[in-house]
C-alpha positions in Angstrom: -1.6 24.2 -3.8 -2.9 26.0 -0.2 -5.4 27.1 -2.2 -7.1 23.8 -2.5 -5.1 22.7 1.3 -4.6 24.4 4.0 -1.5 22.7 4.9 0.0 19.5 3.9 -2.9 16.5 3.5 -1.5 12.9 3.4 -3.2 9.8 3.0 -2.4 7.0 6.2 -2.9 3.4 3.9 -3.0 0.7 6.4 -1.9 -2.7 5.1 -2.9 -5.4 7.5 -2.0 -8.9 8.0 -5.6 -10.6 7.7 -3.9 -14.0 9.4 -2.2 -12.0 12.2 -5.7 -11.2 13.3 -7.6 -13.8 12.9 -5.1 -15.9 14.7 -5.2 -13.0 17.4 -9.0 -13.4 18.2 -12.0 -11.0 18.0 -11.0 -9.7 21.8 -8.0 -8.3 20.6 -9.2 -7.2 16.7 -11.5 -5.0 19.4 -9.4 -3.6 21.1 -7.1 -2.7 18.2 -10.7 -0.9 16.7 -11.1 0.8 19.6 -7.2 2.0 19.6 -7.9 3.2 16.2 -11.4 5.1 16.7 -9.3 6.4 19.7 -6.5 7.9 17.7 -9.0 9.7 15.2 -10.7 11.5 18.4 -7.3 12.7 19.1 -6.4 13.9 15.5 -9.8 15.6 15.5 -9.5 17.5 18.8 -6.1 18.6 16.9 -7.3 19.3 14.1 -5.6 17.2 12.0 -8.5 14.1 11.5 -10.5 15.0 7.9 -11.8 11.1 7.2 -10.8 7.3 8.1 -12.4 3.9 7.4 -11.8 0.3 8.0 -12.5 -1.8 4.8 -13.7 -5.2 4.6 -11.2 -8.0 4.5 -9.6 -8.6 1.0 -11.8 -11.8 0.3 -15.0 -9.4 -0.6 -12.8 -7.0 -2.9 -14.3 -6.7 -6.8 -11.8 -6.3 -9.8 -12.2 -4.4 -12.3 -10.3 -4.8 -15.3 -10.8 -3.1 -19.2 -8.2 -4.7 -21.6 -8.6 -4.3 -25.2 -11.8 -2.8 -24.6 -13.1 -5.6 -23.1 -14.3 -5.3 -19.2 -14.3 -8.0 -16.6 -15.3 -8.1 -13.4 -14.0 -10.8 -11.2 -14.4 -11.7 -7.4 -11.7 -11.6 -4.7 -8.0 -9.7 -3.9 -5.8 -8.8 -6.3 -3.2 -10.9 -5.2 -2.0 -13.6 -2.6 -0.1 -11.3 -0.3 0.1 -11.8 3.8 -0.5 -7.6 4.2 -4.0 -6.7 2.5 -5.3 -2.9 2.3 -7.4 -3.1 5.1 -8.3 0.7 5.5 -6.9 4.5 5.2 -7.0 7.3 7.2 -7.2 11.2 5.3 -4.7 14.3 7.8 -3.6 17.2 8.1 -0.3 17.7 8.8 3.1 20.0 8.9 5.5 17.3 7.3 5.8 13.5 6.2 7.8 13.2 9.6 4.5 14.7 11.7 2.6 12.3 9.7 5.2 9.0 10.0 5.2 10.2 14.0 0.8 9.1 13.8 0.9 6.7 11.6 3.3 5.1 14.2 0.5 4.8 16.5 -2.3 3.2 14.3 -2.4 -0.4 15.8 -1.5 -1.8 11.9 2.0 -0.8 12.1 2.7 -2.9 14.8 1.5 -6.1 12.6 1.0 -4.9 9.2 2.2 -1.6 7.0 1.2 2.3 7.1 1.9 4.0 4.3 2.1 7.5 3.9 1.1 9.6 0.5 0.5 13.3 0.3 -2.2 14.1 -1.5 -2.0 15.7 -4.9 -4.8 18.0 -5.3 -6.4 18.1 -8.8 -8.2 21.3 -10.2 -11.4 21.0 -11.5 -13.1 18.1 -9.8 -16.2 17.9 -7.5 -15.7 18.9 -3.8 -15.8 16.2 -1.8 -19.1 15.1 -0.1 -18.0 13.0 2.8 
């Protein structure tokens, strides 16, 4: 494991509620970007910031299914649900509590979800080219 990691890596999966901001206005939406783009200058002068992203909304996702060898590609989210993945963030850090303590101060978890994975490393795969 630390020798693919140097320490602990977790994924931050932000699960927004789509309706909470587009009832709160593009004004605010802003400033919760900014807040965000904010908090991955501070996990980067910490060293803990390897990669985030915003996604667009839900209502542009693609599916991709394969049953019975058949593939089919359909338009929009997977399901009606009021918290849609809206984006992730990649750390670094010491524990799941270190990494709960930022994902307390992404904007979404004051009107949506964070949810915290550690990543599983996998032998034998491409290095990433981000």
């Amino acid at each position: 494991y630390t020798t693919l990691f140097r320490s602990m890596r977790f994924m931050l999966v932000s699960f927004d509620d789509e309706q909470y901001w587009e009832a709160a206005g593009a004004a605010k939406h802003q400033a919760a970007l900014e807040e965000a783009t904010a908090l991955c200058h501070d996990l980067d002068r910490q060293g803990k910031y390897l990669f985030a992203t915003p996604l667009q909304p839900a209502r542009t996702a693609t599916l991709v299914r394969v049953r019975d060898g058949k593939t089919t590609v359909t338009a929009g989210p997977y399901a009606e649900s009021r918290e849609v993945l809206g984006g992730f963030y990649i750390i670094e850090a010491e524990s799941v509590a270190e990494a709960a303590e930022i994902a307390a101060r992404h904007p979404g978890a004051r009107h949506g979800t964070v949810e915290i994975r550690e990543l599983r490393p996998l032998e034998g795969v491409p290095t990433a080219k981000l």
